[in-house]
Steps between C-alpha positions, in 0.01 A plus 500: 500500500789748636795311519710531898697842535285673176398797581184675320583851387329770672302752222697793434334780654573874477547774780699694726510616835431801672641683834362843611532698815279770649576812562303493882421166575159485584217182456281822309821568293517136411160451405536790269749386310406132516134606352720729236729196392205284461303729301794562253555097453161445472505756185803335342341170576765366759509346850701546827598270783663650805691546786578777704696601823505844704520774274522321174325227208633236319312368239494292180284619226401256180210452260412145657231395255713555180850463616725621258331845482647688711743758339766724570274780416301367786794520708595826404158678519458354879848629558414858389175461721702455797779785430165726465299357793556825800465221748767316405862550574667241326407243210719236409405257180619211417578350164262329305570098516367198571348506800421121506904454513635828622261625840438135661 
């Protein structure tokens, strides 16, 4: 029985998040990148939820059937994707934390 005003911990679970903007904004433009993204995380064995506005993406990325394995490597090699992507103007990439506790 869970005593009044216990809380159950939420599972620690790995990732970071992810901003891009193209260089033309375009739905084609999108979809190419989108399909690009997708293809890279499904190599490294990760998963993406997102959001997105005119212009650019937000999302989270995190391995969600074995939580703790996503790594900064993981970070860093999605990072480097984006920097080399010639559709993309901008990455941004966040740390790697908690994403249970940290991106509610």
């Amino acid at each position: 029985m869970i005593k009044k005003g216990k809380r159950i911990p939420k599972s620690i679970c790995l990732g970071f998040s992810l901003e891009y903007y193209l260089k033309e904004d375009t739905d084609i433009n999108y979809i190419v990148v989108l399909n690009d993204l997708i293809e890279l995380l499904e190599k490294r064995r990760l998963e993406c939820g997102s959001g997105g506005e005119d212009g650019f993406s937000t999302i989270i990325v995190a391995e969600r059937r074995r939580c703790c394995a996503t790594t900064e490597e993981d970070r860093k090699i999605v990072e480097a994707w984006g920097k080399n992507h010639p559709l993309i103007a901008d990455i941004r990439v966040g740390s790697l934390v908690n994403i249970n506790k940290e991106i509610e």
